[in-house]
N, C-alpha and C positions, 0 to 999 in steps of 0.2 A: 399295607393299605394307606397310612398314614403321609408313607414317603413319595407315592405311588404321586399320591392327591398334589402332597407338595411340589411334586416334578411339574405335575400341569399348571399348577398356578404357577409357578415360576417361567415356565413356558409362554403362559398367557401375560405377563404383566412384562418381559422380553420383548414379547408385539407391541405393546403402547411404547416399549425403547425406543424400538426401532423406526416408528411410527412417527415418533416426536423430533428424533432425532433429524431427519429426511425435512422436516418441516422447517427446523432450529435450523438449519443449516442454509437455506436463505437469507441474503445479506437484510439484516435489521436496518432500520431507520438511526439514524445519530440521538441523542438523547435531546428532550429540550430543554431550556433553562427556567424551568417552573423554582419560586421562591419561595414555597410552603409557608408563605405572608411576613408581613411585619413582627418584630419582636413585641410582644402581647406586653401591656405593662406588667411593672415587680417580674419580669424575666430577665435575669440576669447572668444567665448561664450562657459560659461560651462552647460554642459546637465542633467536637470534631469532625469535620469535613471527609466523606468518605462515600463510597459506594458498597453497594453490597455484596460484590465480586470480591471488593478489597479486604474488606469487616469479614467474609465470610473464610480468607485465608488464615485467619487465625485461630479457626477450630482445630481443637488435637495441637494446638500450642502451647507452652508454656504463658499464662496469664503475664506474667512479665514484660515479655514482647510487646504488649499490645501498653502495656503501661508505659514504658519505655518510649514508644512512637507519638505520644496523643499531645504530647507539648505542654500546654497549659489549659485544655480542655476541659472542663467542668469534668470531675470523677468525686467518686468514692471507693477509693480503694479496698476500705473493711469491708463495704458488704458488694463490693465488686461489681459499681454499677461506670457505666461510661454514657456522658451524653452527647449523643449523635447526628448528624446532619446528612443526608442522601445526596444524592447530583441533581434532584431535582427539588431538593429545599423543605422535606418532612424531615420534622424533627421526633428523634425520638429518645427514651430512654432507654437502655441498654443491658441489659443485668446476664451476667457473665458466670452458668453455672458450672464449676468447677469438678472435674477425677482427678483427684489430689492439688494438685496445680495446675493440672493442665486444664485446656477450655473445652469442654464436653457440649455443651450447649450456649447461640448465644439467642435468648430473647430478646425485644421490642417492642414496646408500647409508644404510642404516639403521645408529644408531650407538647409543651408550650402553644407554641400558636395553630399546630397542627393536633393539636389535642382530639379536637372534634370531627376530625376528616377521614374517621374510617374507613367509611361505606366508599370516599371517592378515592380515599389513596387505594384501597384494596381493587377496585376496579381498574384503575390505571395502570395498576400492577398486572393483572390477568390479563390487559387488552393488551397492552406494549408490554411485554415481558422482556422483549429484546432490546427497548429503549432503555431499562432499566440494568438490564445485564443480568438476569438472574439464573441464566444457565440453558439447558435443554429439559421441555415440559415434560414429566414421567406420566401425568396422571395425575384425577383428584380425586380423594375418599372422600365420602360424604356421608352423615346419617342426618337421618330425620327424628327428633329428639321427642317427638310427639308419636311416634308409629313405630319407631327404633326400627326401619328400614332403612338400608343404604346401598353404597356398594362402588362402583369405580367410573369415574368421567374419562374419557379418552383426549379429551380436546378442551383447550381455555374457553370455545366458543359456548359448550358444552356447559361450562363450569357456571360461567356471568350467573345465568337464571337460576341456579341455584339458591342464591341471592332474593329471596321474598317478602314482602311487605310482615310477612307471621314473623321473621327473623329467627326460624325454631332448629338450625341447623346447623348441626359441625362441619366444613365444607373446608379440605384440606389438602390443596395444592402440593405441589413437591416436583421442585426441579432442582436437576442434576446440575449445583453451580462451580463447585468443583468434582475434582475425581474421588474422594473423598468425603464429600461434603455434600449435605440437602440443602436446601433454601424453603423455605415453605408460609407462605403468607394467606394466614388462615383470618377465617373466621367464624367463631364460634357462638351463635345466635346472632345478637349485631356487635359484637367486641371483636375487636380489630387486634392482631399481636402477627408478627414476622418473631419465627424460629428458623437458629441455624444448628445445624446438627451434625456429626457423623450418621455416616450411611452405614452404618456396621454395626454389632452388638461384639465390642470390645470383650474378650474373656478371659477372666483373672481366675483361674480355677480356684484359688485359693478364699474368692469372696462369691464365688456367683453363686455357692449354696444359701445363700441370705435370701433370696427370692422364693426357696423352696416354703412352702406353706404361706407364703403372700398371697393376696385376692388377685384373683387371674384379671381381671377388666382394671383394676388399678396399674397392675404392671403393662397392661396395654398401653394405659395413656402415656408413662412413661415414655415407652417404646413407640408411640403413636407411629409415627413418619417412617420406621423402619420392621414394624409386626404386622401380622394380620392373625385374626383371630377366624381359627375354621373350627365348624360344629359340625358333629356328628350325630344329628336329631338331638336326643337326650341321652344318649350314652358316653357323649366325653368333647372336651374341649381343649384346643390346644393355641397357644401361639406359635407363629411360623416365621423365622429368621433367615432370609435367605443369604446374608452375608455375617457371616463372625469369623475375626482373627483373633486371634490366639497373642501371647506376647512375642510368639519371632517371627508373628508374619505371615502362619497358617492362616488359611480359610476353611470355613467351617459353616455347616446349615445348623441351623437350632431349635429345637420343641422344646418348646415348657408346656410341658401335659398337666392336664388338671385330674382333679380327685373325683367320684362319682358325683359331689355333686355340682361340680362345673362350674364353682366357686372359687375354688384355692389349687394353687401350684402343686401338685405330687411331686411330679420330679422334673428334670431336665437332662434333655438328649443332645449331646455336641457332635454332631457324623463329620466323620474325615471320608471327603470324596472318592469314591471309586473307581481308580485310574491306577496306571504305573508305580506310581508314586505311595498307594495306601501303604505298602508293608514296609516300604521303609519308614514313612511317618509313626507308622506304630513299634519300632523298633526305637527310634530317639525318643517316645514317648515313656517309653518303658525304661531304656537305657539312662535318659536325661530328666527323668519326671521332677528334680526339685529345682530345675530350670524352667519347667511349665506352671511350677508351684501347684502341683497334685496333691502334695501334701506328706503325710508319715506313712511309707509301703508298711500294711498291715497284714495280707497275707496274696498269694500267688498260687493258681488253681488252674484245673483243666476241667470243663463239665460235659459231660455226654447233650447227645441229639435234644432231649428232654430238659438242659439246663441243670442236671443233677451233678455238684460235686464228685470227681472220680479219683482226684488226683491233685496233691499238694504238688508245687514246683516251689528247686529250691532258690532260684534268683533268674535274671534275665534271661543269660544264657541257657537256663535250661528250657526256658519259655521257646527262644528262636531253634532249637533244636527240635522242641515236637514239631514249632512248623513245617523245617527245613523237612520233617521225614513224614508228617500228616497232613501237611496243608491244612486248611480249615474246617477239616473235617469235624475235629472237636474246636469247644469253645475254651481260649485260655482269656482269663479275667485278673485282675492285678486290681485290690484293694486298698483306697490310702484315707488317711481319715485327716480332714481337716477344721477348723471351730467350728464350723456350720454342720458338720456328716459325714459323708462318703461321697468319693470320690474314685467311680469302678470303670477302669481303660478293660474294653471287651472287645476281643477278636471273634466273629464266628463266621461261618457260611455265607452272613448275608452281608452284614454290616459289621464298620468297623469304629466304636464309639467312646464316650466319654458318658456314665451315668451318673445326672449328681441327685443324692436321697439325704435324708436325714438319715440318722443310726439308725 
């Protein structure tokens, strides 16, 4: 039911693609030469000169790169902040969140003389998106932070009025500015901030059990730009991932299923797509799992219709042997246990998956 549901929504938020895309593809206007004003006195910070096309190629890089480029630009390297300047002369500050070294996210807040120009840099943003260069529009999430209603804008035109004198609303654009890469220039009541992001949920099997028993609407925000969160009245909630790779390059859908009571992470579900391609993925998963970082093979089983243990397997090969002679009939499961729990690659009838639980 779960996956049924996520097919449509992924069906339905492909329409606003395609939708945006058709639109984005009319030649834009050339950008203009707006100076985000004078240098404010005691500002003494010099600006790296950039756009957001440019600034936003450096997601999923090694932070280096971008240190290495900036020249003599105002930085703080320890706590990994860069300060910024647009095509059209807002300045901002920069802070460069880090997976391991690399650039996972890049924030922005408006600084110096553009300090106070949220409300009109964010508008100029959504009107000329293409003056700006910030991609193809996907859509904007919105909620109402007084009635906790929301749900999805299809059009920038759509978007502006969102925008109210109450100021009581998270209102969060997201364009496609690379292939790769979100652009999203939000704002959140009346505070103004541009995030840049991977459009993926990166997965390290070996840490992603850390999430398991974390507060579900927290790891949302995390995720803001790249999750949706679907309820099922009051019997269960889940986040919905429509894109995760793997470390060589797989894609993969994602649930983080919540616990009864719709508070905390139970587990999570990593599905390998169902195509030509499943049984061999699940054969180098099994064959190659401390290349996936799955973790320590802990034991190798076959479970009847019912999910009930029938039958110990004694290594890979014997795994692709019952395939090769029962197909999916039964369920073969492969156990690994990593510092966060379990980590169970499951073949069966329906689906072909990755489950992470605690012990």
């Amino acid at each position: 039911m779960r996956k049924k549901f996520a097919w449509f929504f992924c069906i339905f938020m492909s329409s606003l693609v395609l939708l945006s895309c058709s639109e984005d593809n009319k030649k834009g206007e050339e950008p203009g030469d707006g100076t985000g004003g004078g240098t404010p006195e005691g500002d003494t910070k010099t600006y790296f000169e950039t756009t957001y096309s440019d600034l936003s190629a450096y997601v999923d890089k090694d932070v280096s790169e971008i240190w290495a480029a900036v020249g003599n630009a105002s930085k703080d390297e320890e706590n990994n902040i860069l300060y910024v300047q647009d095509q059209k002369g807002n300045r901002y500050k920069a802070t460069f969140k880090l997976d391991g070294t690399m650039i996972a996210t890049i924030e922005m807040v408006l600084t110096g003389s553009s300090e106070n120009k949220g409300i009109e840099v964010w508008e100029s943003m959504i009107s000329s998106f293409r003056d700006y260069k910030l991609g193809t529009f996907l859509g904007t999430k919105f909620k109402d932070y007084a009635t906790g209603e929301g749900g999805i804008k299809q059009t920038t035109e759509e978007t502006i009025p969102l925008l109210t004198l109450e100021a009581n609303t998270l209102i969060y654009p997201v364009f496609g500015i690379q292939k790769k890469v979100y652009c999203c220039p939000i704002m959140d009541k009346d505070k103004f901030r541009v995030e840049m992001c991977r459009n993926y949920l990166p997965l390290d099997f070996s840490t992603l059990g850390k999430y398991v028993g974390a507060n579900i609407d927290e790891t949302l925000q995390e995720f803001y730009a790249i999750s949706n969160k679907i309820l099922f009245g009051t019997a269960m909630a889940y986040l919905y991932f429509d894109s995760a790779i793997d470390l060589k390059g797989n894609n993969y859908t994602v649930n983080f299923d919540s616990d009864k009571t719709l508070e905390t992470v139970l587990e999570i579900s990593a599905y390998i797509p169902e195509n030509e391609q499943t049984i061999d993925r699940w054969k180098d998963l099994l064959q190659n799992y401390a290349d996936y970082k799955l973790g320590t093979l802990k034991e190798m089983y076959v479970t009847d219709a019912f999910g009930d243990k029938v039958q110990d397997l004694a290594d890979a090969q014997a795994a692709f042997d019952l395939y090769e002679s029962n197909g999916r009939n039964n369920g073969i499961i492969a156990r690994f246990e990593t510092a966060y729990g379990n980590n169970s690659l499951i073949l069966n009838k329906d689906y072909c998956y990755i489950l992470v639980r605690k012990s």
